[in-house]
KOLDO-425246 format. One record per residue (C-alpha): x, y, z; residue number from 1. Coordinates in nm, 3 decimals. Example, Ala and Ser with C-alpha at 12.3 -4.5 7.8 and 13.67 -1.06 7.14 Angstrom:
KOLDO-425246
1.230 -0.450 0.780 1 .
1.367 -0.106 0.714 2 .
//
This chain:
KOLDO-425246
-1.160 4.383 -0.962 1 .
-1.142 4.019 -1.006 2 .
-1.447 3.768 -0.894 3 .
-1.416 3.618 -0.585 4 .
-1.494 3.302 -0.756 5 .
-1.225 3.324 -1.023 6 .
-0.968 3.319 -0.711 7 .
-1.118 3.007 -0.538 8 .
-1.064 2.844 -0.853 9 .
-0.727 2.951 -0.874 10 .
-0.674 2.862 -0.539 11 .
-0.804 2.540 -0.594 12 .
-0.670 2.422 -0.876 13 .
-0.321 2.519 -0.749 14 .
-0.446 2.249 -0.417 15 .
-0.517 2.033 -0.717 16 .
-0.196 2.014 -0.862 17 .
0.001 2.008 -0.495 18 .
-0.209 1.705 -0.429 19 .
-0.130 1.529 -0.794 20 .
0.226 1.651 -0.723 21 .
0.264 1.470 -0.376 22 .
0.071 1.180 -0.544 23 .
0.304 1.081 -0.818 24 .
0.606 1.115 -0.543 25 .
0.411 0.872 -0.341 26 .
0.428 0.632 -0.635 27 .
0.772 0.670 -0.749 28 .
0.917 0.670 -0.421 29 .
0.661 0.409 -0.307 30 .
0.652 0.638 0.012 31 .
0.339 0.413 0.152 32 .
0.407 0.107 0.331 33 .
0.094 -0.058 0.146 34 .
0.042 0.081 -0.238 35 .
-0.061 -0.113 -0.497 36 .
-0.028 0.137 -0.778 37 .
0.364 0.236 -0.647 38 .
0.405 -0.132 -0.636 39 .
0.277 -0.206 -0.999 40 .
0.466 0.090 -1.134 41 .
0.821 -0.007 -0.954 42 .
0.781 -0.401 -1.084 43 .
0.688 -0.228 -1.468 44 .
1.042 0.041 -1.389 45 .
1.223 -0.315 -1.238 46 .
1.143 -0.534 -1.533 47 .
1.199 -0.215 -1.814 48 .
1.573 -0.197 -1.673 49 .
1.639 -0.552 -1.712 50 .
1.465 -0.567 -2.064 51 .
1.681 -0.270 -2.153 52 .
2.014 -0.414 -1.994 53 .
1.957 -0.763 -2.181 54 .
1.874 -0.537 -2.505 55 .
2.195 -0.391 -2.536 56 .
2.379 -0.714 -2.476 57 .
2.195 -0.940 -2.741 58 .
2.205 -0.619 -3.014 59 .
2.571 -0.678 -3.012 60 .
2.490 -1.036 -3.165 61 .
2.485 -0.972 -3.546 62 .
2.223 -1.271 -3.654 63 .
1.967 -1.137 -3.332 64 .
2.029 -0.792 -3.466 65 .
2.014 -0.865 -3.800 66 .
1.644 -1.050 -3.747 67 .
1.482 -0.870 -3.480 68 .
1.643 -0.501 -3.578 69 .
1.300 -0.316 -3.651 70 .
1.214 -0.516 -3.260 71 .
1.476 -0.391 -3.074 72 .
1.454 -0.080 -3.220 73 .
1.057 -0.024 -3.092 74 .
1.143 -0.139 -2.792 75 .
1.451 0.115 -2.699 76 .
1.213 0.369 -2.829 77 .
0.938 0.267 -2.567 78 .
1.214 0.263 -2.322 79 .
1.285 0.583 -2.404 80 .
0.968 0.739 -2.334 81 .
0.937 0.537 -2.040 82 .
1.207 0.655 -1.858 83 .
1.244 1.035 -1.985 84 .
0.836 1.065 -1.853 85 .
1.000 0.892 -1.550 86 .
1.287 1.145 -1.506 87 .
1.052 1.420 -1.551 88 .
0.778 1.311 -1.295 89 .
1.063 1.251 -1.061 90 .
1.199 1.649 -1.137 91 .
0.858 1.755 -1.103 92 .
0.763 1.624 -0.767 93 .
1.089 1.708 -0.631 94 .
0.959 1.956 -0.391 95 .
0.790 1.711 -0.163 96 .
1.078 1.486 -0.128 97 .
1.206 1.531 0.205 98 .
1.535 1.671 0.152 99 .
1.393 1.948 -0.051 100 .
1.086 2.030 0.113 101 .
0.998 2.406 0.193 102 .
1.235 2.522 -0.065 103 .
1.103 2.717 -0.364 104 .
1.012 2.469 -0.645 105 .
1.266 2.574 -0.916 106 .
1.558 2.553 -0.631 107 .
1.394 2.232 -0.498 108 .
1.416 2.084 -0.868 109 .
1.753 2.201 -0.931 110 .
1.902 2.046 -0.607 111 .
1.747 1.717 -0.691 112 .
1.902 1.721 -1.087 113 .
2.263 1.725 -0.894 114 .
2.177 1.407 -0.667 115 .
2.313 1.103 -0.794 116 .
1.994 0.896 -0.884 117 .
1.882 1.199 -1.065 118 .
2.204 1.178 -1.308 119 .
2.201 0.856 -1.333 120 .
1.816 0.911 -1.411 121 .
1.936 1.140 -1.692 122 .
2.239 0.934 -1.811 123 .
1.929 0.650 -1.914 124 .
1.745 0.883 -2.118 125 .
2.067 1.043 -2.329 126 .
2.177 0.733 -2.554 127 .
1.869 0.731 -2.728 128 .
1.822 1.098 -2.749 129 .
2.199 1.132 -2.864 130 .
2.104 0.840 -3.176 131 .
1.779 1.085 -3.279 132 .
2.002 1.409 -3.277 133 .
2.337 1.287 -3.461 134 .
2.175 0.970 -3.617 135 .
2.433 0.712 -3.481 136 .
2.435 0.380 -3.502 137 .
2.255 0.258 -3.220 138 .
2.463 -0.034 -3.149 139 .
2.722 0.177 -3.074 140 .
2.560 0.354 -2.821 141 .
2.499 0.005 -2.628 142 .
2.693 -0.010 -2.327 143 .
2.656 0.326 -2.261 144 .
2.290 0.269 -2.209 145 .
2.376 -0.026 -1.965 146 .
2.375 0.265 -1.739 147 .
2.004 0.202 -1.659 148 .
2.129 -0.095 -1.495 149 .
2.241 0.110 -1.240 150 .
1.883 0.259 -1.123 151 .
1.797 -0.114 -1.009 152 .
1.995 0.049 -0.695 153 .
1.718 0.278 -0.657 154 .
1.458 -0.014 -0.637 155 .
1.665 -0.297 -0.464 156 .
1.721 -0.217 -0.099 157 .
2.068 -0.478 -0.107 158 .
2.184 -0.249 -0.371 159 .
2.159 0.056 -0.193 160 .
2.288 -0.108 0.132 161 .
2.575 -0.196 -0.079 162 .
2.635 0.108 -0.207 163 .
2.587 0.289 0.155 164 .
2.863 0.028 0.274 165 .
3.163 0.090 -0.002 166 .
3.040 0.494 0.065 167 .
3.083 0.457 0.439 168 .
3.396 0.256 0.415 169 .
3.561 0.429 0.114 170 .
3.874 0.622 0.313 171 .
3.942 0.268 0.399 172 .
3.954 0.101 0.085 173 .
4.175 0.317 -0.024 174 .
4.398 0.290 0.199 175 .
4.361 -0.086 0.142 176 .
4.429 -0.027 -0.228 177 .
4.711 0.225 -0.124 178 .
4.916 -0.083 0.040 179 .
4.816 -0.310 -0.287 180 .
4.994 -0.112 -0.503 181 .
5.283 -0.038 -0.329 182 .
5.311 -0.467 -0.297 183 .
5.271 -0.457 -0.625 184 .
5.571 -0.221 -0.662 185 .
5.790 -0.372 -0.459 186 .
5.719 -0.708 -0.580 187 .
5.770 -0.562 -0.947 188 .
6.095 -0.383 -0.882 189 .
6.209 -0.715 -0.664 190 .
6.125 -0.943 -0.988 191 .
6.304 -0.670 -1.208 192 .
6.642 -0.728 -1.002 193 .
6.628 -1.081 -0.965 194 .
6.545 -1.164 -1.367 195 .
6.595 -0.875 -1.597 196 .
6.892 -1.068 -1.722 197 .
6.745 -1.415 -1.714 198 .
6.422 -1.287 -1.926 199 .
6.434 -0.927 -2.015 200 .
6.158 -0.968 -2.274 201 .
5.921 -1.063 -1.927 202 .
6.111 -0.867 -1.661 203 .
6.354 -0.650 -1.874 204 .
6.254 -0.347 -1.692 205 .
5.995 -0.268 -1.410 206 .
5.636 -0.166 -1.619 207 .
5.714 -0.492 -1.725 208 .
5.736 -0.665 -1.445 209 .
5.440 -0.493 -1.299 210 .
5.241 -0.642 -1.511 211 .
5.341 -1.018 -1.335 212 .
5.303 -0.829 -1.016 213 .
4.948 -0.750 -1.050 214 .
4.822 -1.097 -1.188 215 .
5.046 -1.260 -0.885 216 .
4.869 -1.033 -0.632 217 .
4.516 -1.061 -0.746 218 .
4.558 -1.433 -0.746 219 .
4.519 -1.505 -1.170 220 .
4.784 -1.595 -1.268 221 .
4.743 -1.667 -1.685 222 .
5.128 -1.833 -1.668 223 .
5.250 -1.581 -1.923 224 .
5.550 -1.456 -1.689 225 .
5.685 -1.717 -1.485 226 .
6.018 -1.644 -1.299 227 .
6.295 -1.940 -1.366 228 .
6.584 -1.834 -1.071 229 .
6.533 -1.916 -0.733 230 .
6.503 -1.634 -0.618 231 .
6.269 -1.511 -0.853 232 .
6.071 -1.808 -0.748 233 .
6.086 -1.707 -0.352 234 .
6.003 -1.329 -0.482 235 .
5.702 -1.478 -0.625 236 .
5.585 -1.701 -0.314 237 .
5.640 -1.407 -0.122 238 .
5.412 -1.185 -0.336 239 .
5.118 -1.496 -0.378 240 .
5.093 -1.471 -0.024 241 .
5.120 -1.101 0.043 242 .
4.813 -1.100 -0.240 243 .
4.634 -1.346 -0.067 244 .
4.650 -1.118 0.269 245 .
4.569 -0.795 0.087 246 .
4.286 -0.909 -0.101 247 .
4.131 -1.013 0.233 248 .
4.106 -0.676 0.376 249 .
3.902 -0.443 0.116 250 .
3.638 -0.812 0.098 251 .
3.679 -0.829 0.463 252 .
3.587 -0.435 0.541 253 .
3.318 -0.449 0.270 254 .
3.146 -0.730 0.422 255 .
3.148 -0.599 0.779 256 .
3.039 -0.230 0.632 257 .
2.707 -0.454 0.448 258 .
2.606 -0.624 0.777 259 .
2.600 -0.280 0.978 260 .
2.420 -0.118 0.745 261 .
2.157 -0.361 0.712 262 .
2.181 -0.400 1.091 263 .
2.093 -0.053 1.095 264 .
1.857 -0.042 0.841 265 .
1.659 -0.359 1.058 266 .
1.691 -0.107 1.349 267 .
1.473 0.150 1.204 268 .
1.238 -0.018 1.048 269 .
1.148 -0.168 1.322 270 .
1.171 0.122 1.584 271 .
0.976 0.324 1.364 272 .
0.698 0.037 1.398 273 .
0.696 -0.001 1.766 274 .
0.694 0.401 1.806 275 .
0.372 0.351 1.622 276 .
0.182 0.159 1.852 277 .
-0.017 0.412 2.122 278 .
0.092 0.154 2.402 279 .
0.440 0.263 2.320 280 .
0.409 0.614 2.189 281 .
0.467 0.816 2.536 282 .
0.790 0.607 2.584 283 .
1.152 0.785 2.549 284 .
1.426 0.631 2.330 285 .
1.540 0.429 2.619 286 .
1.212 0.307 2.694 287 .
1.136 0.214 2.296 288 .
1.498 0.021 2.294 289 .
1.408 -0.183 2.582 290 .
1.094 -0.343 2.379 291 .
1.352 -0.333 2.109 292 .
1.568 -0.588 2.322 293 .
1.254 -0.876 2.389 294 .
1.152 -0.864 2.105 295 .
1.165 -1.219 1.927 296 .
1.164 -1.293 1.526 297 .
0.971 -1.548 1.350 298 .
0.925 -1.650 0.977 299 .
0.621 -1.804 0.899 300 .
0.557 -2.022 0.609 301 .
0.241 -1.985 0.396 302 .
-0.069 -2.150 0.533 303 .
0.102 -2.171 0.894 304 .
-0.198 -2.047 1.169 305 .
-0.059 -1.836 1.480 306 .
-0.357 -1.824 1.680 307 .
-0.723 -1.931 1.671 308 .
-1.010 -1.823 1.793 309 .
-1.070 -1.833 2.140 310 .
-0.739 -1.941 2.208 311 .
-0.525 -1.731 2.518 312 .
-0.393 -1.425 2.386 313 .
-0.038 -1.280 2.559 314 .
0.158 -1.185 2.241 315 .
0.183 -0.865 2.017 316 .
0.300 -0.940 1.643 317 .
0.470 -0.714 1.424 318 .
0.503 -0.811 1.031 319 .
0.855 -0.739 0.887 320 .
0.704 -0.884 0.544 321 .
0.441 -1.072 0.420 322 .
0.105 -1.120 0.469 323 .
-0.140 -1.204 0.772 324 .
-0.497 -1.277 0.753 325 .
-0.727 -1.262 1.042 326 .
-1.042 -1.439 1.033 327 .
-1.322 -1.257 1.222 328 .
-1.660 -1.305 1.319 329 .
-1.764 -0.979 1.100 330 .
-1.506 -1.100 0.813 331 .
-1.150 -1.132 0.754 332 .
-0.929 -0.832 0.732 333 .
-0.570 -0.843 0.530 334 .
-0.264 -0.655 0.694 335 .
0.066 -0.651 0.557 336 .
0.441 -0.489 0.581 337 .
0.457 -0.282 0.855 338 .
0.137 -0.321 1.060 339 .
0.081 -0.502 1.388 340 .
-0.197 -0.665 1.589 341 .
-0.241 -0.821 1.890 342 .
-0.157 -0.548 2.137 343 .
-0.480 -0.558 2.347 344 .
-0.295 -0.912 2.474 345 .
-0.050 -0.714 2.602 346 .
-0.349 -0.507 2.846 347 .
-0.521 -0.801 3.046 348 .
-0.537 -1.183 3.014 349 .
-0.792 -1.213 2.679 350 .
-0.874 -1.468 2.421 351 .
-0.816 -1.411 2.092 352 .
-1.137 -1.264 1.892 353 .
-0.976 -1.401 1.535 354 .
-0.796 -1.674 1.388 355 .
-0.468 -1.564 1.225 356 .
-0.356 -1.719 0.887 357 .
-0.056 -1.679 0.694 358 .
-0.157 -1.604 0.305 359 .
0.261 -1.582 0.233 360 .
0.583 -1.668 0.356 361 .
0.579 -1.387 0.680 362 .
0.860 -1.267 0.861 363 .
0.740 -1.116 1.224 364 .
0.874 -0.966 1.553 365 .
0.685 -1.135 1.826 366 .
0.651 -0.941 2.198 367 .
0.532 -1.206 2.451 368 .
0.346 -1.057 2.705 369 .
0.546 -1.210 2.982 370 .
0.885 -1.046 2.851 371 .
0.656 -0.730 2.927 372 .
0.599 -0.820 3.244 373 .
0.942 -0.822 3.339 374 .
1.048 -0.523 3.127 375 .
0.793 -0.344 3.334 376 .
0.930 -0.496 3.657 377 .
1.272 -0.286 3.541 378 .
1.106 -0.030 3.404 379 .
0.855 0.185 3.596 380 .
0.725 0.438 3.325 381 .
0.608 0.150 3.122 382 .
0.394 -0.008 3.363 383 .
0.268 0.337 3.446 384 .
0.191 0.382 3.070 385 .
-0.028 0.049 3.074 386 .
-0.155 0.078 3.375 387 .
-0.237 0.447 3.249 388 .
-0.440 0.247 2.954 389 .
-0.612 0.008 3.194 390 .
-0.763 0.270 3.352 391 .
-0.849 0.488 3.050 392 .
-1.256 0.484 2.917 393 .
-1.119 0.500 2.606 394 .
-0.841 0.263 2.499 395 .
-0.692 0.339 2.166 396 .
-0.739 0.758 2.152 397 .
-0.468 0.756 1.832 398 .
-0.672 0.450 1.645 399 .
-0.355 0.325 1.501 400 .
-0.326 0.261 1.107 401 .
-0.296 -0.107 1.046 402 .
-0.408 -0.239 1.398 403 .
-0.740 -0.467 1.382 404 .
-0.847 -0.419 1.693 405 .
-1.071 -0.139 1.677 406 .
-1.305 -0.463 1.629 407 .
-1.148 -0.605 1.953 408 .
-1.180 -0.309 2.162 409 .
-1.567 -0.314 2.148 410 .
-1.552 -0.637 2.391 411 .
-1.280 -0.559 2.528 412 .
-1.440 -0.201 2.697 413 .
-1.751 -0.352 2.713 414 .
-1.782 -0.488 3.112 415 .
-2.095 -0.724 3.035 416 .
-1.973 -0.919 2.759 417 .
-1.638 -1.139 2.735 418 .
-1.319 -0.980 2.699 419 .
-1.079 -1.009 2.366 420 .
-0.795 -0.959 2.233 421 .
//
């Protein structure tokens, strides 16, 4: 029979190892809104890739690769140890990514190896391990390893927005692409008629004059094929202004596509942080949309105070990015992207217990208390809600991550003393 103490160990060292796994997932997906080490380790990842991608380029100079061979060589190898422990952290604490969670680990592991960051993950780390197995020439295996360019996507938000765009609007580009080539066909077979027998070395048959199509429609034009007969030359103005039209449309659907997603992107981010706040937190999707809807922006420059000390407090702040200060009588406390303060304003007429200070270029959402005041006019459940709170012994019963005034709420509950915000 085994010892009962031989299965607590067992049972916590497999705890251990859950908690290390969902750890290193934290990091590499920077799942925390505020994490220093994820935010050390994605700049190290950030500035690898570009060390890597600018590598590969100056290897293909023969005096750089000439002098600093035994350099570049080291440093590829680093890379390579870099990013294969990368790729097999990121396999290992697959099962607490969201997607895969409460799957069985080895099925969890195997669905993330098909997704495409994964491959792409994979793609970085073969190069190198390709040069150790079959002893190639590393230069040669140079702009295949460019591929680690492409995992800046994973790190750059405007990437993946981008991506998520040309994804989103793909049956439309080709369609757009669809009615490029068949101007490009007509155009060719057009140019073919009107000066196969003028030039048939530029236009003696219509491959060849698709070739004139192309540059025509995409706007080049290198001046190699010219047509000489008049109609060739209306054939052409034709086609310079069909190009002009048709390379509009895949820029113009792109660029609509980027805006919504980032509009949508905005959206949740900043839904998610108003949900957050217990004022708001009983309120439906209607209800959360309306404070969506007052809510005002404002970017803050470094240095740049938005309230002091004593002053009237009737606004709730939300920080988009940057950094705040707030400069209290017990000390100053730091809050960053994705926290919020101010919301006892938003209770009763107070003054504000802190001055608030800028440390970096900050963008917030700002709620002014009156725009409450007439959301709640509209809006019954909401002044129920607060009115709910005014009533309530206790205040804040969720004690919100990343709001300050749990140092507040002590004068604000306490009916002797003055009230703050």
């Amino acid at each position: 029979m085994e010892p009962s103490g031989s299965g607590e160990a067992a049972v916590d060292a497999t705890w251990d190892m859950k908690r290390w796994r969902k750890r290193v997932y934290e990091v590499l997906e920077r799942d925390a809104v505020r994490d220093t080490t994820a935010h050390v380790v994605h700049v190290g990842l950030i500035l690898l890739i570009l060390g890597n991608a600018a590598g590969a380029v100056l290897e293909t100079v023969p005096e750089i690769d000439t002098e600093y061979r035994i350099e570049l060589h080291l440093f590829e190898m680093f890379s390579f140890l870099a990013f294969s422990t990368e790729y097999a952290l990121r396999l290992w604490a697959a099962p607490e990514h969201p997607r895969f969670r409460g799957l069985p680990s080895a099925k969890a592991r195997f669905r993330y190896a098909l997704t495409a960051n994964a491959i792409i993950d994979l793609l970085s780390v073969l190069p190198f391990g390709l040069v150790l197995l079959v002893h190639a020439d590393l230069r040669t295996l140079a702009l295949f390893r460019l591929v680690r360019f492409m995992k800046l996507a994973r790190y750059s938000p405007g990437l993946a927005s981008l991506v998520e765009a040309i994804r989103n609007e793909r049956h439309a580009l080709v369609a757009c692409f669809g009615i490029i080539g068949a101007v490009v066909l007509i155009s060719a077979s057009a140019m073919y008629i009107a000066e196969r027998e003028v030039q048939p070395k530029v236009f003696g048959s219509i491959p060849l004059a698709a070739w004139w199509a192309v540059v025509t429609v995409t706007t080049v034009g290198y001046g190699d094929a010219v047509p000489v007969t008049l109609v060739g030359r209306l054939i052409a103005a034709a086609t310079m202004l069909c190009g002009l039209i048709m390379l509009a449309l895949p820029v113009g659907i792109i660029a609509s596509s980027f805006a919504d997603v980032i509009r949508r992107r905005d959206f949740v981010v900043t839904w998610g942080m108003v949900a957050r706040v217990p004022l708001f937190a009983d309120l439906d999707a209607a209800g959360i949309g309306e404070i969506l809807r007052i809510l005002s922006s404002h970017t803050a420059q470094p240095g740049e105070i938005l309230a002091r000390r004593g002053d009237p407090a009737r606004s709730m702040y939300f920080i988009l990015s940057g950094e705040v200060q707030v400069e209290l009588e017990e000390g100053i406390v730091l809050l960053g992207e994705g926290q919020f303060f101010g919301e006892m304003a938003l209770l009763s007429r107070t003054v504000r217990s802190g001055t608030i200070r800028c440390l970096t270029r900050t963008q917030l959402l700002i709620l002014d208390g009156r725009d409450l005041e007439d959301l709640m006019a509209r809006r019954p459940e909401i002044r129920k809600r607060i009115d709910d709170l005014r009533g309530a012994r206790t205040l804040h019963p969720l004690k919100p991550r990343g709001d300050i005034l749990s140092e507040e709420m002590g004068d604000a509950q306490n009916d002797d003393g003055p009230r703050r915000s």
